[in-house]
C-alpha angles and dihedrals in degrees: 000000000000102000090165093267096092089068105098111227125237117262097228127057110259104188147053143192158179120300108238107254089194119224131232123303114273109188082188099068084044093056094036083074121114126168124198095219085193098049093052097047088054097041086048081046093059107042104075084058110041100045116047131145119218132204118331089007094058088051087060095047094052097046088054089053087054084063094052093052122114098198100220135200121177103151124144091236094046113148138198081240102064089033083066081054102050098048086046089058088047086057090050109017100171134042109274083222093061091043090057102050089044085062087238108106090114088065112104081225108171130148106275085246147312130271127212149149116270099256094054089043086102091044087056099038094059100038085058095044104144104035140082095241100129116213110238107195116202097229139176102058088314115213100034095018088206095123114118108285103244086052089052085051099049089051088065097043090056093044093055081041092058093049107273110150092186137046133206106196122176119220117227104256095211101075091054095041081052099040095244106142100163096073095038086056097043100047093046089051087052089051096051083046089056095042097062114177098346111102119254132220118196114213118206101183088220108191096061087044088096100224139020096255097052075064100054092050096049091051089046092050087050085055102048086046101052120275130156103201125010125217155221111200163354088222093232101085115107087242112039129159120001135164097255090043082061104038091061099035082056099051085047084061094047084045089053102052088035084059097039109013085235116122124218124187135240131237116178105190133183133046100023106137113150147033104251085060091050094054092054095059091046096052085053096048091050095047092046105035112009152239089317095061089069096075122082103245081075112027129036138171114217096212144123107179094049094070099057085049084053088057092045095060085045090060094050100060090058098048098018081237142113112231120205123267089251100069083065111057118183093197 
């Protein structure tokens, strides 16, 4: 049975649109939210099962997934030295060998960007001169986010100074754990200000964020305040991406375009680690929100082991057998 799954995506993204200006902020549509723990549980059950690619189909669509990832390195040794790798492996991100075999060498296949602190955003930005990978910086006081506000704000604004295209700001828990939606709103306004052109991802930090609506209402307040992706985590929190984090961050966004005709992007972080999982997210970004949700202006993994899972699989297909981690170095 063909259930849409079984059309293998492009490789390269084929749209554009509109950055979301944000609108004022409406405590009604923030209070209007209501989540049915039990319904999204069961809709995030069924989906591994239910929506699965096989054999060739399943190469497409990883190597699509190759495309949505932001390779990611946040580590506290991190060194200009494996930044350069890493960048090297987002420019090639899988073995030419395999590539060939696979009878796609002819794809432009690289990672969708690179994600680093703010001191090692030049490093990256050379080492990927010549591409499109854009350099997405984790900014204000990325992982807590509890540092003063205007130091939060001049982080950003180095970090777009020093060539990051992206920014993956955190949002301070405590004012949606405390209802307070005006500050959420307005600091996060102020962070999408100092950003400029350069794109923003609001990070929830879902898992310390205590119930599924307080979620959706987080991920409601970014919108309306400007953001250009939502998402999940910092990847440090002791709970980071799941199926119903996503399920209802997902349904805010189509809320939200539904309410203002205006389209924000999704990054689930933290804990994704294979393909399968990876397939998974992208069956349920394609039956919520469409095709276009499968390129990577509006989707991204953050995510470094994944892709050498990715490689892995693709490898697979070619020998029928699983080849060690260590044939497929991040860094």
């Amino acid at each position: 049975m063909d259930d849409g799954l079984r059309t293998a995506p492009e490789t390269s993204a084929t749209h554009s649109h509109e950055r979301n200006p944000g609108t004022e902020l409406h405590l009604d549509w923030v209070e209007d939210v209501r989540v049915n723990k039990s319904a999204v549980e069961r809709r995030c059950a069924t989906l591994p099962g239910r929506r699965t690619v096989k054999k060739e189909w399943q190469i497409a669509w990883l190597l699509k997934a190759i495309t949505l990832i932001d390779l990611t390195t946040l580590a506290g040794d991190d060194t200009p030295g494996n930044v350069r790798r890493l960048c090297a492996k987002a420019r090639q991100p899988v073995r030419r060998d395999l590539l060939e075999g696979l009878g796609v060498a002819d794809l432009p296949i690289t990672t969708g960007a690179v994600c680093v602190y703010h001191d090692l955003v030049r490093t990256a930005v050379e080492s990927l001169e010549g591409t499109s990978i854009p350099v997405a910086a984790v900014s204000t006081g990325f992982p807590a986010g509890l540092t003063p506000l205007d130091v939060r704000l001049e982080e950003i604004r180095r970090s777009v100074a020093d060539g990051a295209k992206e920014i993956d700001i955190v949002i301070h828990r405590a004012n949606v754990l405390t209802g307070d939606w005006r500050t959420l709103y307005d600091e996060v306004r102020a962070m999408r200000a100092a950003c400029g052109a350069a794109h923003m991802k609001a990070i929830l930090a879902t898992g310390e964020l205590a119930t599924l609506r307080n979620v959706a209402k987080a991920s409601m307040v970014c919108m309306m305040a400007g953001a250009d992706f939502i998402k999940t985590s910092t990847g440090k929190e002791g709970v980071n991406a799941t199926l119903p984090f996503s399920l209802v961050m997902v349904r805010a966004i189509r809320e939200y375009r539904e309410r203002t005709g205006h389209v924000v992007g999704y990054k689930p972080a933290g804990g994704i680690r294979t393909a399968k999982q990876a397939l998974e997210y992208m069956a349920l970004m394609k039956e919520e929100l469409g095709r276009d949700y499968l390129e990577p202006d509006l989707f991204r993994f953050g995510a470094s082991a994944l892709l050498s899972d990715i490689e892995r699989q693709l490898e697979f297909h070619l020998t029928g057998r699983y080849s060690a981690f260590n044939r497929h170095p991040m860094a």
